[in-house]
C-alpha positions in Angstrom: 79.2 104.8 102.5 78.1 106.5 99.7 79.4 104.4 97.3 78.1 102.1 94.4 78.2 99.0 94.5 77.2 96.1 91.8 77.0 92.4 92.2 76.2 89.7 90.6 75.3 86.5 92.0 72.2 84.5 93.4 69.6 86.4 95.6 68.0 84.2 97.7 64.8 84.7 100.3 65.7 83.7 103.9 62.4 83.8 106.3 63.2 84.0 109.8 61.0 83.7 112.9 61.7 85.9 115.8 58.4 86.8 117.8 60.7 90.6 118.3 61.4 91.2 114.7 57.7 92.5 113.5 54.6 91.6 114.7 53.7 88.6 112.2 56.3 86.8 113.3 58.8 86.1 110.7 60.6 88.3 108.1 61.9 88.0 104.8 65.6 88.7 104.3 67.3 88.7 100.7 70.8 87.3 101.1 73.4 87.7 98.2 75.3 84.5 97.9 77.7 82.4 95.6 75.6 80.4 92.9 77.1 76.4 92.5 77.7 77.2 88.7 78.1 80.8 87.0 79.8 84.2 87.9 80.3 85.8 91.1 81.3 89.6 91.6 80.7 92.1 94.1 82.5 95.3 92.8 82.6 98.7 92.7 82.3 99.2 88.8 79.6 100.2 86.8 77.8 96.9 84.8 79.3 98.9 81.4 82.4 98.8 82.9 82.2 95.2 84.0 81.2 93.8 80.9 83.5 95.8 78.9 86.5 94.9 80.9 85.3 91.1 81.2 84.6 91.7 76.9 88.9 92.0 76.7 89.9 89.3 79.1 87.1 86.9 77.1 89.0 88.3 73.6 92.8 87.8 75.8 91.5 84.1 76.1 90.4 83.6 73.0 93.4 84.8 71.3 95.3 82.5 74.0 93.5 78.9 73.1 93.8 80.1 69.1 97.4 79.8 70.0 97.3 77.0 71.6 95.6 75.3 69.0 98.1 76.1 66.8 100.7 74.8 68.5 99.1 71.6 69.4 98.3 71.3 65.7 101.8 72.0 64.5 103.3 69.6 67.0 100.6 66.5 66.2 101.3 67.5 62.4 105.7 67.6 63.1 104.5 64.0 64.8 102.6 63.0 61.5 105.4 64.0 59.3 108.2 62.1 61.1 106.2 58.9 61.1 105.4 59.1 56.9 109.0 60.1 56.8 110.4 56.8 58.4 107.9 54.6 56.7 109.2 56.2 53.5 112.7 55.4 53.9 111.8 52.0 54.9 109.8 51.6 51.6 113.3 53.0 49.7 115.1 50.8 51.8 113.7 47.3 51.0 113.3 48.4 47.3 116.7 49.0 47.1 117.4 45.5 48.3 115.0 44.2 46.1 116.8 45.6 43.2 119.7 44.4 43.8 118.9 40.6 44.6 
Protein backbone atom coordinates (compact mmCIF):
# COMPACT_ATOMS: atom_id res chain seq x y z
CA UNK A 1 0.00 0.00 0.00
CA UNK A 2 1.46 3.15 -0.59
CA UNK A 3 3.61 2.19 -3.15
CA UNK A 4 4.33 3.02 -6.85
CA UNK A 5 3.71 0.98 -9.23
CA UNK A 6 4.37 1.10 -13.25
CA UNK A 7 3.29 -1.23 -15.90
CA UNK A 8 3.36 -1.66 -19.11
CA UNK A 9 1.16 -3.72 -21.11
CA UNK A 10 -2.41 -3.73 -22.87
CA UNK A 11 -5.34 -1.96 -21.09
CA UNK A 12 -8.37 -3.38 -22.22
CA UNK A 13 -12.30 -2.33 -21.40
CA UNK A 14 -14.29 -5.31 -19.90
CA UNK A 15 -18.28 -4.29 -19.59
CA UNK A 16 -20.09 -6.38 -17.30
CA UNK A 17 -23.78 -6.73 -16.59
CA UNK A 18 -24.86 -7.19 -13.06
CA UNK A 19 -28.36 -5.54 -12.41
CA UNK A 20 -26.43 -4.82 -8.45
CA UNK A 21 -23.37 -3.19 -9.71
CA UNK A 22 -24.95 0.45 -10.60
CA UNK A 23 -28.15 1.32 -11.65
CA UNK A 24 -27.59 1.26 -15.64
CA UNK A 25 -26.81 -2.02 -15.56
CA UNK A 26 -23.38 -2.76 -16.65
CA UNK A 27 -19.97 -1.28 -15.79
CA UNK A 28 -16.86 -0.67 -17.39
CA UNK A 29 -13.78 -2.30 -15.87
CA UNK A 30 -10.05 -1.66 -17.27
CA UNK A 31 -8.14 -4.82 -17.02
CA UNK A 32 -4.21 -4.84 -17.36
CA UNK A 33 -3.30 -7.85 -19.41
CA UNK A 34 -0.34 -9.50 -21.45
CA UNK A 35 -0.35 -8.12 -25.23
CA UNK A 36 0.26 -11.34 -27.91
CA UNK A 37 3.38 -9.37 -29.23
CA UNK A 38 5.56 -6.62 -27.28
CA UNK A 39 6.70 -6.00 -23.57
CA UNK A 40 5.17 -6.80 -20.42
CA UNK A 41 6.24 -5.41 -16.93
CA UNK A 42 4.55 -4.66 -13.82
CA UNK A 43 7.29 -3.19 -11.44
CA UNK A 44 8.01 -1.04 -8.90
CA UNK A 45 10.57 1.30 -10.76
CA UNK A 46 10.20 4.58 -11.96
CA UNK A 47 9.70 4.61 -16.23
CA UNK A 48 13.45 6.55 -16.07
CA UNK A 49 14.60 3.80 -14.27
CA UNK A 50 13.06 1.20 -16.47
CA UNK A 51 14.22 2.42 -19.57
CA UNK A 52 17.58 3.24 -18.34
CA UNK A 53 18.10 -0.18 -17.00
CA UNK A 54 16.45 -1.88 -20.10
CA UNK A 55 18.97 0.95 -22.22
CA UNK A 56 22.18 -1.38 -20.70
CA UNK A 57 20.80 -4.83 -21.16
CA UNK A 58 19.74 -3.63 -24.95
CA UNK A 59 23.70 -2.22 -25.20
CA UNK A 60 24.86 -5.97 -23.13
CA UNK A 61 23.00 -7.61 -26.24
CA UNK A 62 24.33 -5.75 -28.67
CA UNK A 63 27.73 -6.05 -27.70
CA UNK A 64 26.93 -9.93 -27.32
CA UNK A 65 25.60 -10.58 -31.22
CA UNK A 66 28.73 -8.14 -32.33
CA UNK A 67 30.60 -10.98 -30.92
CA UNK A 68 28.96 -13.42 -32.13
CA UNK A 69 29.27 -12.11 -35.48
CA UNK A 70 32.58 -12.13 -35.24
CA UNK A 71 33.06 -15.39 -34.44
CA UNK A 72 30.78 -16.83 -36.94
CA UNK A 73 32.71 -14.72 -39.43
CA UNK A 74 36.13 -15.79 -38.39
CA UNK A 75 35.06 -19.44 -38.39
CA UNK A 76 33.08 -19.30 -42.04
CA UNK A 77 36.42 -17.29 -43.18
CA UNK A 78 39.01 -20.30 -41.25
CA UNK A 79 36.41 -22.60 -43.46
CA UNK A 80 37.12 -20.39 -46.69
CA UNK A 81 40.77 -20.53 -46.15
CA UNK A 82 41.17 -24.27 -45.75
CA UNK A 83 39.21 -24.99 -48.79
CA UNK A 84 41.52 -22.41 -51.26
CA UNK A 85 44.39 -23.95 -49.38
CA UNK A 86 43.65 -27.65 -50.51
CA UNK A 87 42.65 -26.55 -53.96
CA UNK A 88 46.01 -24.85 -54.09
CA UNK A 89 48.12 -27.79 -53.29
CA UNK A 90 46.19 -29.73 -55.61
CA UNK A 91 46.94 -27.23 -58.41
CA UNK A 92 50.94 -27.51 -57.19
CA UNK A 93 50.46 -31.06 -57.21
CA UNK A 94 49.31 -31.94 -60.75
CA UNK A 95 51.79 -29.28 -62.07
CA UNK A 96 54.42 -30.88 -60.53
CA UNK A 97 53.45 -34.03 -62.34
CA UNK A 98 53.10 -32.29 -65.34
CA UNK A 99 56.55 -31.14 -65.34
CA UNK A 100 58.02 -34.02 -64.94
CA UNK A 101 56.20 -36.19 -67.68
Amino acid sequence: LGTTVTCVGEVSKQVSSSPASSWSGSTNDYVLQRPIRGPFYITTQTMPELIQSLSRSSKRWLYVGLGFTCLGSYLIGRKLFKAVMVEWRKKQFRDAIRKKR
